[in-house]
N, C-alpha and C positions, 0 to 999 in steps of 0.2 A: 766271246760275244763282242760286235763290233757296236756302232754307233748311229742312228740314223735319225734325220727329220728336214728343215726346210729351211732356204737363205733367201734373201731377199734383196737383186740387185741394188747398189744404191744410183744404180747410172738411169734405169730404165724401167724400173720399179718390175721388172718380171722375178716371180717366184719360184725356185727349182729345187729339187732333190738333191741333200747330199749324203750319203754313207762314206762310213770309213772300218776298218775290218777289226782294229784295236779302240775295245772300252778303255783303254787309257790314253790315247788320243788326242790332245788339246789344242791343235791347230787344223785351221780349216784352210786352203787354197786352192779355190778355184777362180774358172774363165765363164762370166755371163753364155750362155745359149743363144739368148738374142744380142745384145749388143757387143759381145765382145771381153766388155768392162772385165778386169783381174781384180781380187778380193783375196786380203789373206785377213783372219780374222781368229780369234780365239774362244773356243767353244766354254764360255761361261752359260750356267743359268742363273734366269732368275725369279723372283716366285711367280711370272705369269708362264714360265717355262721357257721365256724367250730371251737368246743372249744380244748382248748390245758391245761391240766396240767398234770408235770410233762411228760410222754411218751404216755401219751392217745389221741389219737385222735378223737372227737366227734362233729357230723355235727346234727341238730337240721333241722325236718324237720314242715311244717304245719301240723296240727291237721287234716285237710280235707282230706288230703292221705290216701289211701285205704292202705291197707297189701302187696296186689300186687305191686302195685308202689314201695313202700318200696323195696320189694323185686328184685324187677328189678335193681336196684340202688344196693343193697349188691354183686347182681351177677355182673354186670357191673365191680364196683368197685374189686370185687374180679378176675376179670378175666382181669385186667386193672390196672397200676401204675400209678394215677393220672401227677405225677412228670416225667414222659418220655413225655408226652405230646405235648409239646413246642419242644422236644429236635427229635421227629421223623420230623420235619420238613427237614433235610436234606433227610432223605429214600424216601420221596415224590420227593424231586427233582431228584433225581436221575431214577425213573421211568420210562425207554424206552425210545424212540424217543420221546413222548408225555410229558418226563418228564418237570417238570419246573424252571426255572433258579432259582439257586442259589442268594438265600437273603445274598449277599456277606458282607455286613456290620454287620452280625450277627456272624460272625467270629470275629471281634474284641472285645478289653475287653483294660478298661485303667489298665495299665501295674502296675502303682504308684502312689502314692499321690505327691502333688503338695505342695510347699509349702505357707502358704498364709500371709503376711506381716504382718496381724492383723487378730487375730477372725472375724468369721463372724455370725450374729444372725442369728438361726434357720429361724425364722419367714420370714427373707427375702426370703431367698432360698427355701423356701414353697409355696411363693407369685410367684416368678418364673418359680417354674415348673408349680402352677396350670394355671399362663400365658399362657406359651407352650402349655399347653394340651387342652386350651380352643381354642388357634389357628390351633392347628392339630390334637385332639383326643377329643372331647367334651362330648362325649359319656358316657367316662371313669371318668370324674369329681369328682363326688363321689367317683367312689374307688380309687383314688388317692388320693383323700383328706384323707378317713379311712385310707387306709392303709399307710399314714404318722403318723396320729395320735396314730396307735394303738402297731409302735415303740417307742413311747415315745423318741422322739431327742431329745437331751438335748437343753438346750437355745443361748449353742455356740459352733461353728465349728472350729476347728484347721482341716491344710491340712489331718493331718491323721487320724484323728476323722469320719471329712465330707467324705473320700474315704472308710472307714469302713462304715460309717452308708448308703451311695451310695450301696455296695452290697447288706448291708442287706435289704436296701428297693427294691431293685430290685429281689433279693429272693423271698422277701412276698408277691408283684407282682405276681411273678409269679403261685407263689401256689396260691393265691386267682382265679388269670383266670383260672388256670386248675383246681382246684375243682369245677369252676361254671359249666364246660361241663358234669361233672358227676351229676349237681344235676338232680331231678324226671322230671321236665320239659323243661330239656335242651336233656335230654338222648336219645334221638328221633333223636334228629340232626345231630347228630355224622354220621350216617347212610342214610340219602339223598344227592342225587346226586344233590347240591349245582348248579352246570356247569358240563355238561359232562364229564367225567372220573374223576370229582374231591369230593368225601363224603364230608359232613359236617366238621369230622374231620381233615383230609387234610388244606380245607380251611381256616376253624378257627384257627388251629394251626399257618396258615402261616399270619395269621392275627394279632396274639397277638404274633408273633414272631417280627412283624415288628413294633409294639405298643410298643417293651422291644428296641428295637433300637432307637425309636426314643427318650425315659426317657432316655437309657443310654448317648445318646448323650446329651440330654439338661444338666442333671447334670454333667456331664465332663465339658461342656463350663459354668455352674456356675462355676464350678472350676477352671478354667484356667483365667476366669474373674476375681476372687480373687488372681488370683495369682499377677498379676499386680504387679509391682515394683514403686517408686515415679523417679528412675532413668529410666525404661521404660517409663514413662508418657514423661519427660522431653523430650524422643529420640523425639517422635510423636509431640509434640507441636514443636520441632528444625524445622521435615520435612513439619508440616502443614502450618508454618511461611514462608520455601522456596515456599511451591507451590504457595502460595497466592502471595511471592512476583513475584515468575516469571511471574503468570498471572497480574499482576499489569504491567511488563514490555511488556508483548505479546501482550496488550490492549492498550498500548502507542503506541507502534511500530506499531501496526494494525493503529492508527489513523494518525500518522507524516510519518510513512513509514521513509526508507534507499534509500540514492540515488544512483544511479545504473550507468553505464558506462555512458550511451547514455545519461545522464543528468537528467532521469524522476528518481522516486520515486517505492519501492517495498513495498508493507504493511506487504507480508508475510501471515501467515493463523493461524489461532489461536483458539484453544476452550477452556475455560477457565472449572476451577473445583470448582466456587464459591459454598462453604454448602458441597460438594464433598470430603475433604480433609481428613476426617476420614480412609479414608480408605489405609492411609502410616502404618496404623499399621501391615497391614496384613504379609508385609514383617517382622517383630520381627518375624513373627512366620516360617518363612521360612528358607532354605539355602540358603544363596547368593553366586554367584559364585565371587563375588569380598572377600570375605570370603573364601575364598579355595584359593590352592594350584593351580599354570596350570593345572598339572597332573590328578587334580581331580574336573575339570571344567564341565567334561561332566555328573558326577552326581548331579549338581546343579538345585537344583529347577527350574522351566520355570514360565514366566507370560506371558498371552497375554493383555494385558493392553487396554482397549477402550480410545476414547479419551478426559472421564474426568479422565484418571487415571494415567495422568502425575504425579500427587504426587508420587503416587507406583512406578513408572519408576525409578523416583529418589530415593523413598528411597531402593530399590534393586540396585542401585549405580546408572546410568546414572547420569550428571550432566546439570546443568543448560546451559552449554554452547552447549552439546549435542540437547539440546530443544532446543534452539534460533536458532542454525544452520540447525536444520531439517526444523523447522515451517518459516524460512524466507529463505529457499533455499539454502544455500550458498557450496559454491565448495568442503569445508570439513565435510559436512554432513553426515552421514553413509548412507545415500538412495543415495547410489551413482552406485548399481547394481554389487556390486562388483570391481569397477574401482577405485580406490585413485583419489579424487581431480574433481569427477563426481556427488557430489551431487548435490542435489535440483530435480532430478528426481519425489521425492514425498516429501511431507509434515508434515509427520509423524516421530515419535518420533521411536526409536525402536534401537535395540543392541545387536544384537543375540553371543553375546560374553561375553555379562552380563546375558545372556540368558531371554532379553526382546523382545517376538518378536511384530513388528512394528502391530500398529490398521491399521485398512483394509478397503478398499472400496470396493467391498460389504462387508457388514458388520459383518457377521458369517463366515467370512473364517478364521480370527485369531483362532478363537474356536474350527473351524472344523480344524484348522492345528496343533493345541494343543494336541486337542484328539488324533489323529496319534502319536504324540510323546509322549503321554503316552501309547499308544501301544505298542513302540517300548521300551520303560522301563519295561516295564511287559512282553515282550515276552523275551529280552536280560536279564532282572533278574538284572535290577537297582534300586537301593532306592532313585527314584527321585520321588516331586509331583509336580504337574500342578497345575494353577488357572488360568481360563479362565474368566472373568466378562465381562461383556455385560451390555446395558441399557436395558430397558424392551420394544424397540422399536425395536432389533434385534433380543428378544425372537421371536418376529414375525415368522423371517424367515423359514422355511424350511429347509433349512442345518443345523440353529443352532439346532433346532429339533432332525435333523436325527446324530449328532453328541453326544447327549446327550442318543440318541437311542442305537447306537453304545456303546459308554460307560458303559449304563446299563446293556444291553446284558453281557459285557466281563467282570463288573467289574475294570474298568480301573482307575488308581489312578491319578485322576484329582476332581478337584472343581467348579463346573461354580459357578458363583454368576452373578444374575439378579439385577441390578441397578437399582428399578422404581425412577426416578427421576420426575414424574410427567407429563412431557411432551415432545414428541418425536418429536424433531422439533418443530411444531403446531400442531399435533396432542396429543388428551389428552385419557388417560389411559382409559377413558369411550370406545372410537373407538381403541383402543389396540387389548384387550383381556378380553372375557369374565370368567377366572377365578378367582375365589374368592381372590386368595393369588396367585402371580407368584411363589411360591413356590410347588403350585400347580402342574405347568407343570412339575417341577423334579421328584413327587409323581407317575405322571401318566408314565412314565419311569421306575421303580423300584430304583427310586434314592432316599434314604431320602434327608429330607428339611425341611428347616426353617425361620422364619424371624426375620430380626433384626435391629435395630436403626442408620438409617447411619451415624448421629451427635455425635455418639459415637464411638470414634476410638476402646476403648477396647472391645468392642463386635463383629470389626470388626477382631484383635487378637483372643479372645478367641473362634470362630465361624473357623478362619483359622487352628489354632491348633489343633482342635478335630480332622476336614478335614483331615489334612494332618497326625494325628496317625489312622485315620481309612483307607487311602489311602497307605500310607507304609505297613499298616497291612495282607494287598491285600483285605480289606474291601470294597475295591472300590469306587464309585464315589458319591460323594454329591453337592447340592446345594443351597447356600446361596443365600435367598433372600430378600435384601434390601429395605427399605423403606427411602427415601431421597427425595432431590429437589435442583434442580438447580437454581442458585441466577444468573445468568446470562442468556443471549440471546442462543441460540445450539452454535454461532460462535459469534465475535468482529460486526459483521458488522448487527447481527438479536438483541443486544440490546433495542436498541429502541423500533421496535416492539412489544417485549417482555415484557421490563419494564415502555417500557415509556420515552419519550424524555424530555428535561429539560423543552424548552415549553409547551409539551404539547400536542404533536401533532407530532407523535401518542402519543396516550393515555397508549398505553399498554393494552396488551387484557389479562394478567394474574389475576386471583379475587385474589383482596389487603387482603382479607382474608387468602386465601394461604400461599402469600408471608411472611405475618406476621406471622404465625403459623412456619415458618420454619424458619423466621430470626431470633426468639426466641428462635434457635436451633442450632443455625451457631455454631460448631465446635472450632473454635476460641478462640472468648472469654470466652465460656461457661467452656472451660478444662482450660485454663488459668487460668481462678476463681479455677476450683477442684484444681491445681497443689498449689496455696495456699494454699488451707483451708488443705491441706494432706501436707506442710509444705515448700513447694520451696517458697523464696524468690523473691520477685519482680524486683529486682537487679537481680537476675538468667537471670529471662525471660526477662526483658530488653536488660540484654548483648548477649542472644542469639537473639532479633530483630537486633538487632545491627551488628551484628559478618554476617548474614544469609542477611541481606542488601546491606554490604559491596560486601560479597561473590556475591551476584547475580549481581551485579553491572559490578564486572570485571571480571564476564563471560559475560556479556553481553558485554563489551569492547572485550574480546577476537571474540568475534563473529565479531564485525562489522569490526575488523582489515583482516576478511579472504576475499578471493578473491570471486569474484560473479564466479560464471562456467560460460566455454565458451560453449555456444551455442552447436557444432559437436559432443561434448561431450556426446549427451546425447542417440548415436543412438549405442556407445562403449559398447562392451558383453551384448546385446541383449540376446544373447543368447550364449553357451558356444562353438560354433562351428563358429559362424559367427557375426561382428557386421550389425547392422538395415542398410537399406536404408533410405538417408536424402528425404526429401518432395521434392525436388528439384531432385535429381533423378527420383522418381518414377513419375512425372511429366513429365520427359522428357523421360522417357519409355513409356509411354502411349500417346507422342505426335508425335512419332519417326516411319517411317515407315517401318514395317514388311514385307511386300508384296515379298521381294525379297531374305527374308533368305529361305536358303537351306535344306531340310526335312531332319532331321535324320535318316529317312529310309523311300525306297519308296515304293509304296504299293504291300503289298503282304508280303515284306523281314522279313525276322528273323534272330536275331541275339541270342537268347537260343535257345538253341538245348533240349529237356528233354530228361532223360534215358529211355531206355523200357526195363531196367536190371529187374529181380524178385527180386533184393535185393537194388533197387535201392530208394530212399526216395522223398516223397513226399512232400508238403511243411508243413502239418500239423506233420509229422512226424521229420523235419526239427528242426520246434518247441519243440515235445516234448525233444528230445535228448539234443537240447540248457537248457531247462532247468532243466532238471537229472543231466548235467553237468555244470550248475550255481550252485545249491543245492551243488555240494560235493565241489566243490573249496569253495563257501562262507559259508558252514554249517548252523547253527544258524541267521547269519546274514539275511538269505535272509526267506523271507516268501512272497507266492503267495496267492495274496487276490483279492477275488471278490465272484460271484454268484456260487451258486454249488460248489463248489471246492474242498470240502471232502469225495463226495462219487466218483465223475470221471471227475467232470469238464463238460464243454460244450463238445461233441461231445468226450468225454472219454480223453481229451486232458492229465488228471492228472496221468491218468493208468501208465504209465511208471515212475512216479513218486514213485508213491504210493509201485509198485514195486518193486525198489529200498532203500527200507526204508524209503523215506521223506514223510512221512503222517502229520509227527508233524510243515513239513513248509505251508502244508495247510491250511488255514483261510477260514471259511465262513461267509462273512459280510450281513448283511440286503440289503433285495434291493434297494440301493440308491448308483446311479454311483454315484450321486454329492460326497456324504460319501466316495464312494472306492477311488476316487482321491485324495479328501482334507487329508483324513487320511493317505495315501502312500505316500502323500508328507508330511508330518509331520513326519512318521515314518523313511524318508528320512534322515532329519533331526535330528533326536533324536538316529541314529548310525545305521542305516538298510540300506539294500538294498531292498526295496519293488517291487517284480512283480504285478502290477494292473492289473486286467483283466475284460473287461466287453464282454459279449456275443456275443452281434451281433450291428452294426451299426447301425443300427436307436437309440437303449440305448444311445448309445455315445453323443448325441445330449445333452441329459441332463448331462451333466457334462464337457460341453463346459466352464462353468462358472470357476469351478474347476484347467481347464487345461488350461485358457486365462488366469486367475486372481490368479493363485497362482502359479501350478505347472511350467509352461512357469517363 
């Protein structure tokens, strides 16, 4: 059996046939067809099946190939640059109304090498990615594997080594998938209509576009994982030590309670972030607005924090006495509704001045009010990012959904991270969600995704850092998702339950398997240990248990010195127009007899007169002119968002707009009012003046939640 497949002039780029009659073979010598050019070459492969020496290019085909086939494959390739391949994936999107969204992450590229405090061995960073890819690409296994080995990495990585050798494996990457499309029995597929209006080639391309996104992303957070500092490590274990000890005090105070005017006891509300604590690092990787200037507070990173992610509250600055005061009510609380001296209103932690915005009942509104305010950084031309995390009990919802939807669609430079912590409430991950990896649900969005070790704060770092240079980059939105477990009850008071009472009784319904698997994991002392064996002293970390006990101590003092709120307190700037009615009014309105008030008008009477001028305005017309001229006073600032909105609006409402020149303040969102509200109030927020508009009334019904629980 002889030898046979296809060379590739390097004079005049024509492609031709070569056979030889012996499989043992190894030189090739021929004279170009068209130009002439002579070529002696050696028939290596390699894993995309194609030899390279010196400027020859030769792809080696099966024996069993007829002449034809061959031939189909020279013409192909001759009529075809394997190497645009990958790169017409933008001309696809772009294709008519039908076109389809831009793979916004495939816009970015790390910028520089990173520095890394020690070498790192090849072999690890091999082991990593084929981790990754056996989590999200499995497919691909093999040629990830080849095509590492067939760069020969050397056996160790310096920062600028390991971002050189990063390209070049992503290069050879790529030539391997795009030469697979041209071999004899892929060539076929190029040319079927996959999904309507989309050929083979279309889709494949946008397939191994998002397969080079997701390597380029994994290998940048190898890198940023290396980059680690032992002065970074020491920051995270200062902040893992506060939050433990705060919940150490919030678990106290939940059980002795604070005694209160009236003589009784208040316990307060408290969720603890026991095994949780990993994740103070994600702030190293952010901007904090306690880190900036006033002036330049409003391009500060946002967090929407859940409520194990008091660690991250505090380490984006909130402090410990900010928590005490929210979680046990007290008068100086920031949930004060805007009032000085009116907290205790809610429960929750939050500091929209740190730019923490407070966790939320329902549960995907912090997310969904995130997303708006990465809107409104992306439409105003801010270099801010979002991180919105959640547990995998809110992925649940529906808003949180349609918010991630949203994002996808635009691009928007935010990060959700999905927290599975094993158990939501009592319910277990089995009655969750049927996907394989909650990383999943970001996939099914056009978000990349990934998963990572929540017991490891640095992974929770080097995971935010990618995030946030692919979200700067207008790379748009990604999704961490975490694999962790909570060491405590949801709240102080479901312990027992959970774990088990000192009796005995309850038992505790979580498998002592679990638990153990994860206590082997606790954050803690696990980096404690690493922050020695990588050289901090033990004296170190003592004095900061020490130093961060003291501290939490006399915030905790400062807390119990503030006043409880008074009661009338709490009905103050309801709303920005009027405050509430107390229970005691509105009791005594409904007890009170009406029978004898006087009719504002009696029947028949009117008091609008309409015009029956030909130039006189109707009320839809009323409308459109109010905002033609909202648009030119607020410019930029303002954008109208809802359903339809950029070709006329409901009932042509936008024409006068559009007219005008402001096509560019139109938005058209997904159909989800919840979405249009939660985002406009976010956008609110984040420096806009958003017009929300939804169609017709009975829609409005669904995004009452929206407009009771957030925007109100």
């Amino acid at each position: 059996m002889g030898r046979q497949g296809l060379w590739k002039c390097p004079n005049c780029g024509k492609h031709q046939i070569w056979k030889v009659r012996s499989a043992s073979t190894s030189k090739l010598d021929r004279s170009c067809t068209s130009c002439g050019e002579r070529v002696r070459a050696t028939l290596d492969r390699s894993p995309s099946g194609k030899g390279r020496r010196g400027s020859v290019d030769i792809w080696e085909r099966s024996i069993k190939l007829d002449y034809d086939a061959l031939m189909k494959e020279v013409l192909v390739r001759d009529g075809s640059d394997s190497s645009t391949i990958i790169s017409k994936t933008g001309e696809i999107e772009s294709e008519g109304q039908s076109g389809l969204v831009p793979i916004f992450a495939n816009s970015w590229r790390p910028e520089e090498s990173l520095n890394f405090p020690s070498k790192i061995a090849s072999k690890k960073v091999r082991a990593e990615l084929l981790r990754f890819v056996s989590e999200r690409n499995e497919g691909y296994l093999d040629t990830v594997a080849l095509c590492w080995e067939s760069l020969s990495p050397p056996e160790l990585f310096d920062g600028d080594s390991y971002h050189s050798f990063s390209l070049r494996f992503e290069e050879k990457m790529e030539d391997i998938l795009s030469q697979r499309l041209l071999e004899p029995n892929l060539i076929g597929i190029q040319e079927i209509e996959i999904i309507p209006r989309r050929t083979g080639s279309s889709h494949i391309s946008r397939r191994i576009t998002r397969l080079m996104v997701d390597l380029r992303i994994c290998l940048r957070r190898i890198a940023h994982y290396h980059s680690v500092t032992l002065d970074q490590r020491i920051i995270w274990q200062r902040w893992m030590i506060r939050t433990r000890i705060v919940d150490e005090h919030l678990k106290e105070l939940f059980t002795n309670g604070l005694e209160t005017p009236d003589g009784g006891r208040f316990t307060g509300k408290g969720f603890r972030s026991t095994w949780q604590e990993g994740v103070v690092a994600c702030a190293s990787a952010m901007s904090r607005a306690i880190d900036l200037p006033e002036s330049e507070i409003d391009s500060a990173d946002v967090i929407a924090p859940m409520i194990r992610d008091t660690g991250l509250a505090m380490a984006m600055g909130q402090t410990p006495t900010e928590v005490f005061a929210a979680q046990m009510g007290k008068a100086e609380s920031y949930m004060d509704g805007g009032n000085p001296g009116s907290g205790g209103r809610d429960l929750h932690i939050g500091n929209w001045g740190k730019r923490v915005l407070p966790p939320t009942a329902p549960l995907p509104t912090a997310s969904a009010t995130t997303t708006g305010i990465a809107l409104a950084a992306q439409r105003l031309g801010k270099s801010r990012f979002h991180l919105a995390p959640v547990g995998e009990g809110c992925s649940s919802s529906g808003e949180f959904w349609e918010a991630m939807n949203l994002a996808g669609t635009r691009g928007l430079p935010i990060c959700y991270m999905i927290q599975n912590n094993q158990i939501a409430l009592d319910t277990f991950v089995l009655g969750q969600s049927g996907a394989e990896t909650f990383g999943d649900k970001g996939i099914s969005m056009g978000i990349p995704s990934w998963t990572i070790d929540g017991s490891d704060p640095a992974q929770f770092y080097a995971s935010t850092s990618v995030a946030r240079e692919i979200a700067l980059s207008g790379g748009g939105s990604t999704l961490i998702h975490v694999e962790t477990m909570r060491g405590c009850g949801h709240a102080h008071h479901h312990d027992d339950l959970y774990l088990g009472s000192v009796s005995g009784n309850p038992p505790g319904y979580v498998d002592k398997e679990l638990l153990s698997y994860w206590a082997d994991k606790d954050p803690l002392p696990n980096h404690r240990e690493l922050l020695i064996r990588k050289g901090c002293s033990e004296k170190v970390i003592s004095l900061i248990e020490e130093e961060e006990r003291e501290m939490v101590k006399s915030c905790r003092e400062d807390m119990e010195s503030m006043p409880w709120p008074e009661g009338h307190s709490v009905v103050e700037g309801v709303t920005s127009l009027i405050n509430a009615r107390s229970h005691t009014q509105q009791i005594t309105d409904l007890n009170s007899d009406r029978s004898d008030r006087e009719p504002f008008l009696e029947l028949g009477e009117e008091t609008l007169v309409f015009s029956d001028a030909p130039n006189s305005w109707t009320f839809s017309r009323s409308i459109q002119n109010a905002m033609v001229e909202i648009a030119e006073i607020y410019g930029d600032e303002v954008v109208f968002m809802g359903e339809d909105m950029e070709i006329a609006g409901a009932f042509g409402m936008n024409l006068p707009l559009k007219a005008k020149g402001h096509q560019s303040k139109l938005l058209d969102m997904p159909l989800s009012e919840a979405i249009i509200i939660h985002s406009a109030t976010g956008a609110a927020l984040g420096g806009m003046k958003p017009m929300a508009e939804i169609q017709f009334g009975g829609f409005a019904a669904l995004a009452m939640n929206p407009l009771i629980n957030n925007a109100a």
